[in-house]
N, C-alpha and C positions, 0 to 999 in steps of 0.2 A: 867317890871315885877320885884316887889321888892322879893330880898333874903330871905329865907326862917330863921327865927329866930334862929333855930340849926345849922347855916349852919357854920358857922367859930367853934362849938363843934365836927361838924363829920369829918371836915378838919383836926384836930389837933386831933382826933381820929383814924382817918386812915392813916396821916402822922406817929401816933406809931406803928402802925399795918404794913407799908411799912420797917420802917426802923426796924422793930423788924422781920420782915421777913417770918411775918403770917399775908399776906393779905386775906382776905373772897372774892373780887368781882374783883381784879384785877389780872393781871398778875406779881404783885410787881415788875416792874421794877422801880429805881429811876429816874421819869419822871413825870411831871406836869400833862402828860393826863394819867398815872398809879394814879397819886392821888386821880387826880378827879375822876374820874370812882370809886378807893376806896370810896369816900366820900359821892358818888352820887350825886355831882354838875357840872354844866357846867363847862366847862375850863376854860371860860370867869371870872370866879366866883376867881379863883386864878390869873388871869392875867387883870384881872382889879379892881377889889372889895378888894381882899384880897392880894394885892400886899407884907406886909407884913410878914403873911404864906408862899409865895412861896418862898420869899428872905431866911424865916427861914430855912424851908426843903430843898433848897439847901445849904445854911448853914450847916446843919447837916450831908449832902451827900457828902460836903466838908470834912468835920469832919474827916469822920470814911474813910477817903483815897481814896473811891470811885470815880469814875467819872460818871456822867450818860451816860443812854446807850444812848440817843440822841447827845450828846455832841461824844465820842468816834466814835460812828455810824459817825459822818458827819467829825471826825477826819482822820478816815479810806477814806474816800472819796474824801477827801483834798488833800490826798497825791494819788492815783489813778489819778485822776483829774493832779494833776503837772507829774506825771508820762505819760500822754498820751498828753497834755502841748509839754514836752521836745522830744517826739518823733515824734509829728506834724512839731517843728518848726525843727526837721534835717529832714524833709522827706520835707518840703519845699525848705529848706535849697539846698536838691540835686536836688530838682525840676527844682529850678530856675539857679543851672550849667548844667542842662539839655537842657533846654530852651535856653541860652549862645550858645551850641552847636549844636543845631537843626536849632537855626539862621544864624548861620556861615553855616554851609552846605547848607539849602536852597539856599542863596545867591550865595556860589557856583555853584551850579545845575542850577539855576537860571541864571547866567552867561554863564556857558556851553552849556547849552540849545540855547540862544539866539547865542551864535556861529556858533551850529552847522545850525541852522536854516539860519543864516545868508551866514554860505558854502553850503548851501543847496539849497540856493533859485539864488545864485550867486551874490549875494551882494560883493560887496567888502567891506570889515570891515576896521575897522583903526586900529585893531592888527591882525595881520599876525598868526596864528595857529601855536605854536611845531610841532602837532600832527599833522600824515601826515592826509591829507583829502581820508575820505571813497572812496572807490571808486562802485561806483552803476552798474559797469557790472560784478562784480564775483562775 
């Protein structure tokens, strides 16, 4: 589909109308698809065709101090995103001292276990028990 003849006039018609801050059809945010929609062409139309428009208008969004709200918007989220980042890896971080410690104790229990089974069933063990042995008539 070739571009409609007025198309780079309504661009640069309603990129005055965004940055003058009386848009008709958009939402005037400073953003590629606030333009387009002002201009009534596809996105594609500034991100592919008119590469030189978009460079300008953000130019101009540069200009006047602005940042756009896409750009801030995914700013905001950068830092959220490292904020839940940095609390993943300490709640890993304690996980795996967790785990350190759940190991060590099994093995304990594990050991113990096999003792007692071992005075239970009257095995003679190769280590003799501290602990005095249950006694099963009281």
């Amino acid at each position: 589909m070739s571009p409609a003849p007025d198309e780079r006039d309504r661009i640069c018609a309603a990129m005055d109308r965004i940055l003058a801050g009386t848009p008709e059809r958009s939402n005037g945010a400073l953003t590629i698809v606030a333009l387009a929609i002002e201009a009534d062409v596809p996105r594609n139309a500034l991100t592919q065709r008119h590469l030189d428009l978009k460079n300008d208008f953000y130019e101009h969004v540069k200009a006047r101090g602005g940042t756009p709200d896409v750009e801030a918007r995914l700013r905001k989220r950068i830092v959220e995103l490292k904020k839940t980042i940095a609390n993943k890896n300490d709640e890993i971080t304690h996980l795996k001292a967790d785990v350190k410690g759940f190991l060590a104790e099994n093995t304990r229990l594990t050991l113990e276990n096999q003792e007692l089974r071992d005075v239970l069933s009257g095995n003679k063990a190769n280590v003799t028990p501290l602990r005095p042995t249950p006694n099963p008539d009281r």
